[in-house]
C-alpha angles and dihedrals in degrees: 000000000000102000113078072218099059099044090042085064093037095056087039083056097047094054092048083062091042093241100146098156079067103047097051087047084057089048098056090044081056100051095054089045103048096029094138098041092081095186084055093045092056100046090043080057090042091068095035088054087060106041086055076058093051094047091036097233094167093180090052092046090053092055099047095047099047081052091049094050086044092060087049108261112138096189082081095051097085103029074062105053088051086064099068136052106245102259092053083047092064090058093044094045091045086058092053099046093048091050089064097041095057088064120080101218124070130267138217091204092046097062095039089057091047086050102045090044093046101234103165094166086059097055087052096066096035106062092037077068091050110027097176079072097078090073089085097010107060090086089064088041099046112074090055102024110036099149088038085051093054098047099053082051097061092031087062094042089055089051094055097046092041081067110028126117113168150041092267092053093045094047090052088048085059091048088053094057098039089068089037078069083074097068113021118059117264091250084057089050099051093046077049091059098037093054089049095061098046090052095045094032090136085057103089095167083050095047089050094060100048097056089060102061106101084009 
């Protein structure tokens, strides 16, 4: 089968008849053949996946779906953790996070699993690694974390406006505290701003935006 096309009906076809033997044979066929067409590679795993279901292959599931979380799709996280009793999860789950944390960028997958688990400790630290993450992340830190949560906050702002050097950049920063009103106390906010424009008083565009916010 040398057209993507071809297989795709011929698999379809096999597990109409419920040959899944065959399917996953055609799968795997696919996959050497299309290794560096990474769309096809993971369609020609999608329906291996589910042929492993149909034939209940529990181990092979478990492989395929660990690969698949590991590559960032979150569709496979749960149909994972079913697969194991809950003390073998924790192992399992221990591998994964660790996985992520041993890279340096952020990750989408990452945060979804801290938030489905409920590891507030994690996203802690987490976002204290990537502080721009707050933005979307404070409601989950909050309730356990609510000085931690203030200071990411401020420590992202000072970033920004260590950096900033127009009126885009200066705008954005608002916003930011705007939402930042959220969490700190209205008397923090306002040292926050006034601290700001002692600190940026030659920027005239800065000091502008910021004397719009609650105004």
């Amino acid at each position: 089968l040398q057209y993507s096309e071809f297989r795709e009906k011929a698999i379809q076809h096999a597990f109409h008849l419920c040959e899944y033997e065959k399917v996953i044979k055609m799968c795997l066929d696919g996959e050497q053949q299309d290794k560096n067409a990474l769309g096809l590679l993971k369609k020609w795993k999608t329906y291996q996946y589910e042929a492993y279901e149909n034939l209940g292959d529990i181990e092979n599931q478990r492989k395929l779906a660990l690969a698949f979380v590991l590559e960032d799709d979150f569709a496979y996280y749960e149909k994972l953790k079913t697969l194991y009793d809950p003390t073998s999860w924790l192992e399992i789950r221990k591998h994964i996070l660790s996985t992520f944390e041993s890279t340096s960028y952020r990750s989408y997958m990452y945060e979804s699993i801290l938030l489905l688990e409920h590891l507030p400790n994690k996203l802690l630290a987490y976002c204290q690694k990537h502080p721009a993450t707050i933005l979307y992340l404070y409601e989950s830190l909050l309730p356990d974390y609510p000085s931690e949560t203030h200071q990411i906050f401020i420590t992202h702002m000072q970033d920004l406006a260590q950096v900033a050097r127009d009126r885009k950049m200066y705008k954005n920063i608002c916003q930011i505290i705007q939402t930042y009103q959220r969490v700190g106390d209205e008397k923090l906010v306002r040292e926050f701003i006034e601290k700001l424009k002692q600190t940026y008083q030659n920027r005239p565009a800065f000091l502008d935006e910021l004397g719009k916010i609650n105004n």
